[in-house]
N, C-alpha and C positions, 0 to 999 in steps of 0.2 A: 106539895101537890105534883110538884113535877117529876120526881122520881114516880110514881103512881103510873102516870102516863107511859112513859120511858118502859116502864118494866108489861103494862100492856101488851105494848107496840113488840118490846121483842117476842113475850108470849106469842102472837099472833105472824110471828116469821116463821117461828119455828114450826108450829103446824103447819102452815105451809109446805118446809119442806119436807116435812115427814110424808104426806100425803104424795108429793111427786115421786118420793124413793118407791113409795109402795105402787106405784102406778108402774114405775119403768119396770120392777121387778118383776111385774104381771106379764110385761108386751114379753119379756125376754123368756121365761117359761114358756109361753104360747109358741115361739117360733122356734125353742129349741125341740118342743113335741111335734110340729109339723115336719121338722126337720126329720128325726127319727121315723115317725112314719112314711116319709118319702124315700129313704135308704130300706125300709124292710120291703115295701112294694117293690124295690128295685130289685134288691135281692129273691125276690119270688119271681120274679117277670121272666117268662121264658125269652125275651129278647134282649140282645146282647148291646151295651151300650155303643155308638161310634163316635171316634176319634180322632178331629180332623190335624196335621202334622203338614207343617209352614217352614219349607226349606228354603233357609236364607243363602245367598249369592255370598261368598267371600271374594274381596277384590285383593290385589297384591299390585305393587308401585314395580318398576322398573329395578328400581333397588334393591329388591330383595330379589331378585335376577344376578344382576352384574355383582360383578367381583374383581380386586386387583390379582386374583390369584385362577391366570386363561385357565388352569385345568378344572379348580369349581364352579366357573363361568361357564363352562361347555357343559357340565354335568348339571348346571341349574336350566340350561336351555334344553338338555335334554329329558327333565324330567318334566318340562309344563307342553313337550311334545313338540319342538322346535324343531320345522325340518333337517335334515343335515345340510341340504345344500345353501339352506339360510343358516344352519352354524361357519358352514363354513367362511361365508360372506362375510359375516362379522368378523371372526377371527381375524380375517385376514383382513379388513378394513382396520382393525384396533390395531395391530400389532405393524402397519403400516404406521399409521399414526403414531404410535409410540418410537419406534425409531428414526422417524424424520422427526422428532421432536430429539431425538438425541443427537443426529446427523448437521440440526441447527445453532445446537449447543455446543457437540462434544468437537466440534470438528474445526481445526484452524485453519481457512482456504488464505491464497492470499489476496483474496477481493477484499479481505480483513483489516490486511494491510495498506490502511489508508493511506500511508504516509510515503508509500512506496513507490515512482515510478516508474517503476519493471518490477513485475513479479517476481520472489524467492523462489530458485530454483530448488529447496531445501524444503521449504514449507508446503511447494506444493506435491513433495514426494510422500511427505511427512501425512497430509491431508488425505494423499491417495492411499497407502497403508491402515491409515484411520478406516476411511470409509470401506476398504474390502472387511476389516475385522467388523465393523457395523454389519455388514449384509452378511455373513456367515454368521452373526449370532441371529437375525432376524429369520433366515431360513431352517436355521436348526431349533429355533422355538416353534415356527409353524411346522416342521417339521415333526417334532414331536409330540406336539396336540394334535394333529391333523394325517398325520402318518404320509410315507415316502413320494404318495402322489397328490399332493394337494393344487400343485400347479396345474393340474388337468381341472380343476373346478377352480380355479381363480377366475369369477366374474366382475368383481370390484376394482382391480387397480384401476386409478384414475390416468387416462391417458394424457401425453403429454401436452400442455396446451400448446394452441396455436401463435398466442401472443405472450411468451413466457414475459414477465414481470421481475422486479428486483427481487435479490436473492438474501431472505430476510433469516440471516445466522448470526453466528459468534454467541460472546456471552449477554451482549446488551438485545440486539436483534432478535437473537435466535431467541431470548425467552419472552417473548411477546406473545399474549393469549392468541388463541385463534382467531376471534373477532378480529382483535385488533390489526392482526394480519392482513386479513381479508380487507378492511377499512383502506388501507396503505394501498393492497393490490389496487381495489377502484380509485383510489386517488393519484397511482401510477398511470393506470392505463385513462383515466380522464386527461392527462395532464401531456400523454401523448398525442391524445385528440387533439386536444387546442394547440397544438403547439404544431401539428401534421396541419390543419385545416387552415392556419397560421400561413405556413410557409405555402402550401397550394396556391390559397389565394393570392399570395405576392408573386409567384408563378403565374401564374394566371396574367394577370396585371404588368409580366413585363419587369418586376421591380426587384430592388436585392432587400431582403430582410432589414426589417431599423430595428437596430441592436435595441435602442431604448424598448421597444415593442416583448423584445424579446425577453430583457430584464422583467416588463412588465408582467407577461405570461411565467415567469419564474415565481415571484413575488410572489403570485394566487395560488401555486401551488404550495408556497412555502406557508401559506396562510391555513389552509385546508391542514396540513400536515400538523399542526399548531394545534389545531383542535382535538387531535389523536391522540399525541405523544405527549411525553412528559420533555422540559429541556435537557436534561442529558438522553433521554430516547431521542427528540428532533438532531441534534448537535451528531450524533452516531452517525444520525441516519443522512445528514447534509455531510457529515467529513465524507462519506461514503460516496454518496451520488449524486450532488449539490454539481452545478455548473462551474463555480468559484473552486471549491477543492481540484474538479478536475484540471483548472485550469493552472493551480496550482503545483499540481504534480509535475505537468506537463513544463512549467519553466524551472522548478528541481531539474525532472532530468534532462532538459538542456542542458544544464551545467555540469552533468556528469561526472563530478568527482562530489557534491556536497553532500550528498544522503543524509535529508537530515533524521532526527531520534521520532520518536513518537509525539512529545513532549514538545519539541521544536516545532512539528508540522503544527499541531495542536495551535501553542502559541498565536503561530503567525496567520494562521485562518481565523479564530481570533481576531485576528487587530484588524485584519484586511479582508472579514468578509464583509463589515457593514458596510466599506467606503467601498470596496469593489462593485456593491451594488449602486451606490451614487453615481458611480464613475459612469457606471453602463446605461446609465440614464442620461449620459451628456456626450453621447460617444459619439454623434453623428450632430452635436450643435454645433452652431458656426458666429453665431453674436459674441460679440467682446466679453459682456458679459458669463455667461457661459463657459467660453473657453480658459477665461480666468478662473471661474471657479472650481474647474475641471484639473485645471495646473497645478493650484495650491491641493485638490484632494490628491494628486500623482504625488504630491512631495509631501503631505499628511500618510502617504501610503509607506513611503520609503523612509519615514522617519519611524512608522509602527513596527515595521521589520525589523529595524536596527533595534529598537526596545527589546522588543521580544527574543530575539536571536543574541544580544548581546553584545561586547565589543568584538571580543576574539573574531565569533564567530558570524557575524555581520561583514568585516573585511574579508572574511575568506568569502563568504557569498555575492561581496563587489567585486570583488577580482576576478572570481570565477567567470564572470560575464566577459571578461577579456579574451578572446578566443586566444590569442599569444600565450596566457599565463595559463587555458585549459593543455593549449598544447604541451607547455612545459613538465604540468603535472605529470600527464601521460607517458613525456620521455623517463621523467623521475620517477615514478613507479615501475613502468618497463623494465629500466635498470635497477627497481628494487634498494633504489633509494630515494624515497618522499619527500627528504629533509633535503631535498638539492633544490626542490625547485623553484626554491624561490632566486637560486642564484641560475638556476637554466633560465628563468625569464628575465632576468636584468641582461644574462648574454644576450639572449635573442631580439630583447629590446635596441642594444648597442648596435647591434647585428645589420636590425630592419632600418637605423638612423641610415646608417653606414652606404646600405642597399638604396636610399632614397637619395643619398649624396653622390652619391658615383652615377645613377641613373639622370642626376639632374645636371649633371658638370658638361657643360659645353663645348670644355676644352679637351675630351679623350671621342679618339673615336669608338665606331660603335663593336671592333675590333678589342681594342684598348678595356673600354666598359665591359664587356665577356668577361676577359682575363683577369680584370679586378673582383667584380663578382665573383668570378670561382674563385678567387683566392680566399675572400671572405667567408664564404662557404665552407671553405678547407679550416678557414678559422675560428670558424662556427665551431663545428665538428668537432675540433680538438679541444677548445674551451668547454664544449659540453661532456665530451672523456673525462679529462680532469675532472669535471663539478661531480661528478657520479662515481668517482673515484675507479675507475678504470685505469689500466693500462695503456699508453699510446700506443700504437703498432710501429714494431721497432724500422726503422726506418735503413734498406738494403746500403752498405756501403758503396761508399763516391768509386769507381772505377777508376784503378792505378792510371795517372797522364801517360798516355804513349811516348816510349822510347824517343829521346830529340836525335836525330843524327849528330855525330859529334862533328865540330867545328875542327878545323886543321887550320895552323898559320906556316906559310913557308917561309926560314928567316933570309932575308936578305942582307944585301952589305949594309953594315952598321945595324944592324938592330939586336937587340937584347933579351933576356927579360924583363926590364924594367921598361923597357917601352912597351912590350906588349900587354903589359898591366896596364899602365898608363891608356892605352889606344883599347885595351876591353873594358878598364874600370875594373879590375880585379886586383887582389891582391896576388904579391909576388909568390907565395907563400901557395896559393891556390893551384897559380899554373905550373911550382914545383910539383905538388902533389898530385895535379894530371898528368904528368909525363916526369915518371918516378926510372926510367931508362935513359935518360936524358943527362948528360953531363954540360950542366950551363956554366961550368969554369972553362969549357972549350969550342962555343958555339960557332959555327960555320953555317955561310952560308948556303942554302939549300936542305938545313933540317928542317925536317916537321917537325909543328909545337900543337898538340893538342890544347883547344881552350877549352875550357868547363863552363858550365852554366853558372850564372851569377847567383852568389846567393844571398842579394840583396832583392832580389826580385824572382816572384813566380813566372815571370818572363823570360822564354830562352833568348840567351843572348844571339843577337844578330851576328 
Protein backbone atom coordinates (compact mmCIF):
# COMPACT_ATOMS: atom_id res chain seq x y z
CA UNK A 1 0.00 0.00 0.00
CA UNK A 2 2.68 2.19 0.55
CA UNK A 3 4.22 2.47 -2.59
CA UNK A 4 0.56 3.33 -4.01
CA UNK A 5 0.51 6.37 -2.04
CA UNK A 6 4.32 7.36 -2.76
CA UNK A 7 3.67 7.23 -6.44
CA UNK A 8 0.31 9.38 -6.06
CA UNK A 9 1.90 12.05 -4.12
CA UNK A 10 4.62 12.33 -6.73
CA UNK A 11 2.01 12.17 -9.59
CA UNK A 12 0.43 15.17 -8.02
CA UNK A 13 4.07 17.40 -7.86
CA UNK A 14 4.55 16.92 -11.07
CA UNK A 15 1.42 18.58 -12.30
CA UNK A 16 1.94 21.06 -10.37
CA UNK A 17 4.81 21.99 -12.04
CA UNK A 18 3.79 21.74 -15.28
CA UNK A 19 1.04 24.12 -14.70
CA UNK A 20 3.46 26.99 -13.17
CA UNK A 21 5.93 26.34 -16.52
CA UNK A 22 2.84 27.15 -18.60
CA UNK A 23 1.72 30.08 -16.65
CA UNK A 24 5.43 31.77 -16.56
CA UNK A 25 5.50 31.12 -20.35
CA UNK A 26 2.35 33.04 -20.87
CA UNK A 27 3.46 36.35 -18.56
CA UNK A 28 6.82 36.19 -20.65
CA UNK A 29 5.08 36.21 -24.23
CA UNK A 30 2.72 39.04 -23.04
CA UNK A 31 5.52 41.38 -22.06
CA UNK A 32 7.62 40.57 -24.86
CA UNK A 33 4.52 41.71 -27.36
CA UNK A 34 4.11 44.87 -25.28
CA UNK A 35 7.42 45.47 -25.61
CA UNK A 36 7.60 45.41 -29.50
CA UNK A 37 4.64 47.44 -29.72
CA UNK A 38 6.20 50.18 -27.56
CA UNK A 39 9.39 50.24 -29.90
CA UNK A 40 7.11 50.55 -33.29
CA UNK A 41 5.08 53.52 -31.60
CA UNK A 42 8.34 54.77 -30.97
CA UNK A 43 9.62 54.53 -34.20
CA UNK A 44 6.38 56.24 -35.84
CA UNK A 45 6.40 59.03 -33.24
CA UNK A 46 7.41 62.20 -34.75
CA UNK A 47 9.20 63.14 -31.55
CA UNK A 48 12.58 62.52 -30.83
CA UNK A 49 13.63 60.64 -27.67
CA UNK A 50 15.76 62.81 -24.80
CA UNK A 51 18.91 61.82 -23.22
CA UNK A 52 19.89 62.92 -20.15
CA UNK A 53 24.23 62.77 -19.80
CA UNK A 54 25.75 62.83 -15.97
CA UNK A 55 29.42 64.32 -16.01
CA UNK A 56 31.39 62.84 -13.51
CA UNK A 57 34.14 65.03 -11.54
CA UNK A 58 37.63 63.23 -11.95
CA UNK A 59 39.90 63.97 -8.78
CA UNK A 60 43.72 63.47 -9.11
CA UNK A 61 46.06 63.27 -5.62
CA UNK A 62 49.19 65.58 -5.34
CA UNK A 63 51.09 62.55 -6.72
CA UNK A 64 50.38 62.36 -9.81
CA UNK A 65 51.66 66.04 -9.91
CA UNK A 66 55.14 65.81 -8.24
CA UNK A 67 57.94 64.09 -9.61
CA UNK A 68 61.64 63.50 -8.59
CA UNK A 69 62.45 64.39 -12.08
CA UNK A 70 61.94 69.20 -11.64
CA UNK A 71 61.60 69.16 -15.40
CA UNK A 72 58.21 66.81 -15.34
CA UNK A 73 57.34 68.36 -12.34
CA UNK A 74 57.16 71.84 -14.04
CA UNK A 75 55.44 70.43 -16.96
CA UNK A 76 52.89 68.54 -14.71
CA UNK A 77 52.03 71.97 -12.89
CA UNK A 78 51.83 73.44 -16.00
CA UNK A 79 49.43 71.44 -17.62
CA UNK A 80 46.68 71.35 -14.57
CA UNK A 81 47.20 75.37 -15.35
CA UNK A 82 49.65 76.31 -12.29
CA UNK A 83 50.49 79.88 -12.41
CA UNK A 84 54.19 80.40 -13.26
CA UNK A 85 54.75 82.60 -10.50
CA UNK A 86 53.53 79.59 -8.11
CA UNK A 87 55.83 77.21 -10.30
CA UNK A 88 58.25 79.21 -9.68
CA UNK A 89 57.82 79.22 -5.86
CA UNK A 90 57.83 75.85 -5.67
CA UNK A 91 60.70 75.06 -7.54
CA UNK A 92 62.72 77.15 -5.75
CA UNK A 93 61.26 76.17 -2.34
CA UNK A 94 62.06 72.17 -3.31
CA UNK A 95 65.39 72.64 -4.81
CA UNK A 96 66.23 74.69 -1.58
CA UNK A 97 65.20 72.04 0.30
CA UNK A 98 67.11 69.41 -1.51
CA UNK A 99 70.46 71.05 -1.12
CA UNK A 100 70.33 71.94 2.33
CA UNK A 101 69.47 68.54 2.88
CA UNK A 102 72.90 67.84 1.06
CA UNK A 103 74.67 70.98 2.65
CA UNK A 104 73.68 68.74 6.11
CA UNK A 105 74.99 65.68 4.91
CA UNK A 106 77.63 66.15 2.24
CA UNK A 107 79.44 68.73 4.17
CA UNK A 108 82.30 68.33 6.94
CA UNK A 109 82.36 71.78 9.06
CA UNK A 110 84.45 71.70 11.96
CA UNK A 111 81.57 72.17 14.47
CA UNK A 112 81.75 68.37 13.53
CA UNK A 113 84.59 67.96 15.16
CA UNK A 114 83.75 67.25 18.55
CA UNK A 115 86.63 66.37 19.70
CA UNK A 116 88.51 69.36 18.78
CA UNK A 117 89.50 72.32 20.85
CA UNK A 118 90.31 74.79 18.06
CA UNK A 119 89.00 74.38 14.93
CA UNK A 120 90.97 72.56 11.72
CA UNK A 121 92.30 75.16 9.74
CA UNK A 122 92.10 72.52 6.83
CA UNK A 123 88.67 71.28 7.40
CA UNK A 124 87.19 74.38 7.36
CA UNK A 125 88.81 75.31 3.82
CA UNK A 126 87.87 72.01 2.87
CA UNK A 127 84.02 72.73 4.11
CA UNK A 128 84.22 76.05 2.37
CA UNK A 129 85.15 74.66 -1.17
CA UNK A 130 82.23 72.05 -0.49
CA UNK A 131 79.80 74.39 -0.07
CA UNK A 132 80.54 76.99 -3.09
CA UNK A 133 80.43 73.66 -5.38
CA UNK A 134 76.94 72.98 -3.51
CA UNK A 135 75.57 76.45 -4.46
CA UNK A 136 76.76 76.43 -8.12
CA UNK A 137 75.04 73.21 -8.61
CA UNK A 138 71.78 74.52 -6.97
CA UNK A 139 71.85 77.65 -9.20
CA UNK A 140 72.48 76.14 -12.24
CA UNK A 141 69.63 73.54 -11.80
CA UNK A 142 67.09 76.48 -11.01
CA UNK A 143 68.81 78.03 -13.50
CA UNK A 144 67.97 75.62 -15.96
CA UNK A 145 64.32 74.87 -15.32
CA UNK A 146 63.56 78.48 -14.52
CA UNK A 147 65.74 80.15 -17.00
CA UNK A 148 68.72 83.15 -16.33
CA UNK A 149 66.34 85.40 -14.36
CA UNK A 150 64.58 83.36 -11.77
CA UNK A 151 66.18 85.38 -8.85
CA UNK A 152 63.95 88.37 -9.92
CA UNK A 153 60.81 86.03 -8.77
CA UNK A 154 62.35 84.45 -5.83
CA UNK A 155 59.57 85.05 -3.22
CA UNK A 156 60.21 81.93 -1.04
CA UNK A 157 63.55 81.98 0.48
CA UNK A 158 63.22 81.66 3.95
CA UNK A 159 64.88 84.52 5.81
CA UNK A 160 67.36 84.36 8.19
CA UNK A 161 66.03 83.74 11.66
CA UNK A 162 66.25 85.92 14.42
CA UNK A 163 67.18 83.28 16.91
CA UNK A 164 69.44 80.93 14.83
CA UNK A 165 69.45 77.52 16.68
CA UNK A 166 71.85 74.35 16.67
CA UNK A 167 73.29 73.53 13.56
CA UNK A 168 71.84 70.04 12.71
CA UNK A 169 74.58 68.31 9.91
CA UNK A 170 77.17 65.79 9.34
CA UNK A 171 76.27 62.12 8.77
CA UNK A 172 74.31 61.25 12.05
CA UNK A 173 72.58 64.94 12.43
CA UNK A 174 72.38 66.17 9.11
CA UNK A 175 70.09 62.85 8.26
CA UNK A 176 67.42 63.59 10.62
CA UNK A 177 63.73 63.91 9.03
CA UNK A 178 62.45 67.31 9.05
CA UNK A 179 60.09 66.76 11.92
CA UNK A 180 62.54 65.63 13.81
CA UNK A 181 64.59 68.61 13.25
CA UNK A 182 62.08 70.95 13.97
CA UNK A 183 61.25 68.85 17.37
CA UNK A 184 65.22 69.58 18.48
CA UNK A 185 64.78 73.46 17.23
CA UNK A 186 61.86 73.82 19.87
CA UNK A 187 63.55 71.94 22.31
CA UNK A 188 66.70 74.24 21.66
CA UNK A 189 65.06 77.40 21.88
CA UNK A 190 62.79 76.10 25.04
CA UNK A 191 65.79 75.16 26.85
CA UNK A 192 67.29 78.75 26.20
CA UNK A 193 64.10 80.09 27.87
CA UNK A 194 64.49 78.49 31.01
CA UNK A 195 67.77 78.82 31.25
CA UNK A 196 67.69 82.92 30.18
CA UNK A 197 64.65 83.41 32.68
CA UNK A 198 66.88 81.32 35.10
CA UNK A 199 69.73 83.59 35.17
CA UNK A 200 67.44 87.01 35.06
CA UNK A 201 65.82 86.07 38.03
CA UNK A 202 69.16 85.32 39.94
CA UNK A 203 69.91 88.78 38.56
CA UNK A 204 67.26 90.18 39.80
CA UNK A 205 67.70 88.77 43.19
CA UNK A 206 71.25 90.07 43.61
CA UNK A 207 72.54 86.25 43.60
CA UNK A 208 75.17 84.24 41.37
CA UNK A 209 73.79 81.30 39.66
CA UNK A 210 73.87 77.50 41.95
CA UNK A 211 75.45 75.46 39.57
CA UNK A 212 73.30 72.60 41.23
CA UNK A 213 70.23 74.69 39.55
CA UNK A 214 71.94 74.79 36.54
CA UNK A 215 72.88 70.94 36.16
CA UNK A 216 69.29 70.78 37.04
CA UNK A 217 68.00 72.96 34.08
CA UNK A 218 70.38 70.71 31.92
CA UNK A 219 69.01 67.48 33.03
CA UNK A 220 65.22 68.60 31.67
CA UNK A 221 66.66 69.40 28.56
CA UNK A 222 68.49 66.32 28.29
CA UNK A 223 65.33 64.52 29.14
CA UNK A 224 62.99 66.23 26.38
CA UNK A 225 65.91 65.29 23.86
CA UNK A 226 65.45 61.62 25.10
CA UNK A 227 62.24 61.51 23.72
CA UNK A 228 63.30 62.47 20.14
CA UNK A 229 66.37 60.83 19.35
CA UNK A 230 67.51 57.54 19.26
CA UNK A 231 70.94 56.88 21.62
CA UNK A 232 73.50 57.16 19.26
CA UNK A 233 71.33 60.28 17.73
CA UNK A 234 71.24 61.89 21.63
CA UNK A 235 75.08 60.78 22.23
CA UNK A 236 76.05 62.95 18.70
CA UNK A 237 73.98 65.35 19.52
CA UNK A 238 75.29 65.81 23.63
CA UNK A 239 79.33 65.24 22.24
CA UNK A 240 78.25 68.29 20.16
CA UNK A 241 76.54 70.80 22.36
CA UNK A 242 76.14 69.14 25.86
CA UNK A 243 77.52 71.53 28.80
CA UNK A 244 80.03 68.50 29.92
CA UNK A 245 81.61 68.06 26.25
CA UNK A 246 82.20 71.63 26.11
CA UNK A 247 83.73 71.66 29.21
CA UNK A 248 85.60 69.07 28.20
CA UNK A 249 87.25 70.45 25.16
CA UNK A 250 87.97 73.39 27.02
CA UNK A 251 90.48 71.42 29.55
CA UNK A 252 92.03 69.44 26.34
CA UNK A 253 92.99 72.54 25.02
CA UNK A 254 94.40 73.86 28.06
CA UNK A 255 96.79 71.40 27.90
CA UNK A 256 97.69 72.22 24.47
CA UNK A 257 100.01 69.62 23.24
CA UNK A 258 97.29 66.38 24.04
CA UNK A 259 94.89 66.42 21.04
CA UNK A 260 93.18 63.64 21.64
CA UNK A 261 91.77 60.99 18.61
CA UNK A 262 88.05 60.90 18.12
CA UNK A 263 87.77 57.58 19.83
CA UNK A 264 89.65 59.10 23.05
CA UNK A 265 87.31 62.15 23.41
CA UNK A 266 84.43 59.49 22.87
CA UNK A 267 85.77 57.27 25.66
CA UNK A 268 86.44 59.76 28.31
CA UNK A 269 82.95 61.64 27.81
CA UNK A 270 81.73 58.39 28.46
CA UNK A 271 83.00 57.57 31.68
CA UNK A 272 82.80 61.19 32.93
CA UNK A 273 79.62 62.51 31.73
CA UNK A 274 77.40 60.68 34.19
CA UNK A 275 79.58 61.61 37.25
CA UNK A 276 80.24 65.16 35.85
CA UNK A 277 76.70 65.50 36.23
CA UNK A 278 76.70 64.31 40.01
CA UNK A 279 79.54 66.47 40.60
CA UNK A 280 77.50 69.48 39.56
CA UNK A 281 74.90 68.77 41.83
CA UNK A 282 77.25 69.01 44.89
CA UNK A 283 79.21 72.01 43.66
CA UNK A 284 78.14 74.60 46.00
CA UNK A 285 77.36 71.87 49.22
CA UNK A 286 79.28 72.64 52.20
CA UNK A 287 78.03 69.53 54.78
CA UNK A 288 80.75 66.95 55.55
CA UNK A 289 78.74 64.66 54.21
CA UNK A 290 78.43 66.03 50.82
CA UNK A 291 81.82 67.27 50.42
CA UNK A 292 82.97 63.61 50.98
CA UNK A 293 80.85 62.48 48.50
CA UNK A 294 81.85 64.96 46.03
CA UNK A 295 85.82 64.00 46.74
CA UNK A 296 85.45 60.26 46.15
CA UNK A 297 83.20 61.16 42.70
CA UNK A 298 86.53 63.77 41.68
CA UNK A 299 88.76 60.66 42.14
CA UNK A 300 85.97 57.96 40.69
CA UNK A 301 86.32 60.83 37.72
CA UNK A 302 90.21 60.69 37.49
CA UNK A 303 90.34 57.03 37.93
CA UNK A 304 87.65 56.82 34.48
CA UNK A 305 90.02 58.87 32.50
CA UNK A 306 92.90 56.79 33.21
CA UNK A 307 90.64 53.61 32.00
CA UNK A 308 89.60 55.08 29.09
CA UNK A 309 92.69 56.83 27.86
CA UNK A 310 94.98 54.09 28.93
CA UNK A 311 98.45 53.87 30.55
CA UNK A 312 100.71 55.56 27.94
CA UNK A 313 98.34 57.92 27.38
CA UNK A 314 96.82 58.85 30.80
CA UNK A 315 100.59 59.90 32.05
CA UNK A 316 101.02 62.06 29.19
CA UNK A 317 97.51 63.81 30.07
CA UNK A 318 99.02 64.08 34.08
CA UNK A 319 101.79 65.80 33.14
CA UNK A 320 100.41 67.84 30.68
CA UNK A 321 98.67 69.73 33.48
CA UNK A 322 102.23 70.65 34.71
CA UNK A 323 102.73 74.00 33.13
CA UNK A 324 106.89 73.27 33.52
CA UNK A 325 106.54 70.04 31.49
CA UNK A 326 103.82 72.08 28.74
CA UNK A 327 106.48 74.46 28.61
CA UNK A 328 109.08 72.02 27.94
CA UNK A 329 107.05 70.28 25.23
CA UNK A 330 106.86 73.60 23.34
CA UNK A 331 110.67 74.30 23.70
CA UNK A 332 111.05 70.46 22.26
CA UNK A 333 108.89 70.79 19.36
CA UNK A 334 110.15 74.44 18.55
CA UNK A 335 113.37 72.83 18.14
CA UNK A 336 111.81 70.08 16.24
CA UNK A 337 112.58 67.58 18.58
CA UNK A 338 109.56 65.96 20.66
CA UNK A 339 111.62 63.23 21.91
CA UNK A 340 113.82 65.76 24.29
CA UNK A 341 111.32 66.77 26.26
CA UNK A 342 111.06 64.79 28.53
CA UNK A 343 114.77 65.50 29.38
CA UNK A 344 113.96 69.68 28.79
CA UNK A 345 111.67 69.17 31.91
CA UNK A 346 113.83 67.17 34.45
CA UNK A 347 116.46 70.25 33.26
CA UNK A 348 114.06 72.76 34.05
CA UNK A 349 112.92 71.02 37.04
CA UNK A 350 116.74 70.84 38.50
CA UNK A 351 116.67 74.41 37.39
CA UNK A 352 113.55 75.78 39.43
CA UNK A 353 114.96 73.46 42.72
CA UNK A 354 118.16 75.38 42.11
CA UNK A 355 116.17 79.03 41.58
CA UNK A 356 114.34 78.32 45.07
CA UNK A 357 117.78 77.58 46.75
CA UNK A 358 119.79 80.37 45.92
CA UNK A 359 116.55 82.80 46.48
CA UNK A 360 116.22 81.19 49.91
CA UNK A 361 120.07 81.36 51.13
CA UNK A 362 120.39 83.88 53.61
CA UNK A 363 123.99 83.96 53.48
CA UNK A 364 124.41 85.65 49.60
CA UNK A 365 123.47 88.96 49.13
CA UNK A 366 120.95 90.32 47.02
CA UNK A 367 123.87 91.36 44.74
CA UNK A 368 125.56 87.87 45.08
CA UNK A 369 121.67 86.02 44.42
CA UNK A 370 121.51 88.17 40.70
CA UNK A 371 124.72 86.71 39.67
CA UNK A 372 123.91 83.03 40.79
CA UNK A 373 120.66 83.29 39.04
CA UNK A 374 122.07 84.36 35.93
CA UNK A 375 124.53 81.88 36.06
CA UNK A 376 121.83 79.27 36.33
CA UNK A 377 120.04 80.63 33.58
CA UNK A 378 123.13 80.42 31.47
CA UNK A 379 123.00 76.85 32.51
CA UNK A 380 119.71 76.40 31.87
CA UNK A 381 120.13 77.40 28.26
CA UNK A 382 122.93 75.29 27.57
CA UNK A 383 121.63 72.17 29.13
CA UNK A 384 118.68 72.69 26.88
CA UNK A 385 121.02 73.24 23.58
CA UNK A 386 122.49 69.97 24.27
CA UNK A 387 118.98 68.17 24.96
CA UNK A 388 117.62 69.33 21.52
CA UNK A 389 120.77 68.46 19.95
CA UNK A 390 121.93 71.73 18.90
CA UNK A 391 125.22 73.23 18.67
CA UNK A 392 126.55 75.54 21.62
CA UNK A 393 127.61 78.90 20.17
CA UNK A 394 131.14 78.68 19.83
CA UNK A 395 132.54 80.60 22.62
CA UNK A 396 135.15 84.05 21.28
CA UNK A 397 138.69 83.27 22.34
CA UNK A 398 140.40 84.44 26.07
CA UNK A 399 142.25 87.69 24.87
CA UNK A 400 146.27 87.12 24.67
CA UNK A 401 147.50 88.49 28.79
CA UNK A 402 149.10 91.80 28.11
CA UNK A 403 152.73 92.06 27.58
CA UNK A 404 154.58 91.87 31.54
CA UNK A 405 157.41 94.56 31.46
CA UNK A 406 160.53 92.63 31.80
CA UNK A 407 162.12 92.48 35.10
CA UNK A 408 166.04 93.75 35.06
CA UNK A 409 168.50 92.59 37.98
CA UNK A 410 171.71 94.73 38.34
CA UNK A 411 174.67 92.32 39.54
CA UNK A 412 176.31 93.48 42.42
CA UNK A 413 179.59 92.45 44.30
CA UNK A 414 179.31 88.82 44.89
CA UNK A 415 176.43 87.71 43.17
CA UNK A 416 175.91 85.20 40.61
CA UNK A 417 173.60 83.30 38.73
CA UNK A 418 173.00 80.84 41.05
CA UNK A 419 171.93 83.32 43.50
CA UNK A 420 169.62 84.96 41.33
CA UNK A 421 167.74 81.81 40.73
CA UNK A 422 167.83 81.08 44.21
CA UNK A 423 166.48 84.79 45.24
CA UNK A 424 163.68 84.51 41.83
CA UNK A 425 163.00 80.63 42.43
CA UNK A 426 163.95 80.05 38.91
CA UNK A 427 165.94 77.73 37.28
CA UNK A 428 169.49 78.53 36.36
CA UNK A 429 169.05 77.33 33.02
CA UNK A 430 166.00 79.92 32.54
CA UNK A 431 167.75 83.10 33.40
CA UNK A 432 170.61 81.53 30.92
CA UNK A 433 168.00 81.45 28.24
CA UNK A 434 166.73 85.22 29.00
CA UNK A 435 169.82 86.75 28.65
CA UNK A 436 171.49 84.57 25.70
CA UNK A 437 174.24 87.86 25.35
CA UNK A 438 175.40 87.27 28.57
CA UNK A 439 178.78 85.72 29.39
CA UNK A 440 178.10 84.25 33.17
CA UNK A 441 181.82 82.64 33.11
CA UNK A 442 182.73 86.49 33.51
CA UNK A 443 180.09 88.35 35.49
CA UNK A 444 180.77 91.84 36.74
CA UNK A 445 179.40 93.93 38.59
CA UNK A 446 176.97 96.35 37.20
CA UNK A 447 175.51 93.97 34.47
CA UNK A 448 171.98 93.64 33.68
CA UNK A 449 170.39 90.25 34.20
CA UNK A 450 167.15 89.95 32.48
CA UNK A 451 164.68 87.78 34.70
CA UNK A 452 161.85 85.75 33.02
CA UNK A 453 158.49 85.05 34.13
CA UNK A 454 158.25 81.89 36.35
CA UNK A 455 156.98 79.15 34.88
CA UNK A 456 155.70 77.58 37.66
CA UNK A 457 153.00 80.03 37.89
CA UNK A 458 150.57 82.26 35.77
CA UNK A 459 151.88 84.93 38.01
CA UNK A 460 154.43 87.41 36.80
CA UNK A 461 157.17 87.29 39.00
CA UNK A 462 157.66 90.25 41.29
Amino acid sequence: MRWRVIALVSLGVNIALAAAWLSVTSQRAANAAAAAAAVAAAQTSAVPAKTNVVVRRQYFTWQDIESPDFATYVANLRQIGCPEQTIHDILIAEVNALYSRKRAVELVTPEQQWWRSQPDANVLRAALVKFRELEAQRRGLLTGLLGTNWETGDLVSIPRPSRPGVVLDGPVLGALSSDVKQALENVSISSQDRMQAYLDAQRSANKAPDPAELAKLRQQTRDELAHILSPPELEEYLLRYSQDANNLRTEFGQLRFFDPTPDEFRGVFRATDTLDQRIQLLADATDPSSVDTRKALEEQRENAIKIALGPKRYEEYRMLHDPAYRDAVAAAQQAGTPEAAQTIYAVNLAVLAEQNRIRGDTNLTAEQKTIELKRVELNQLEANTVATGQDLPQQAPAPPPPPQPKKVYVLGPGDSVDTIALMYGLPVSAIKAANPKVNFNRLKPGVPITIPPSPFSSVPSQ
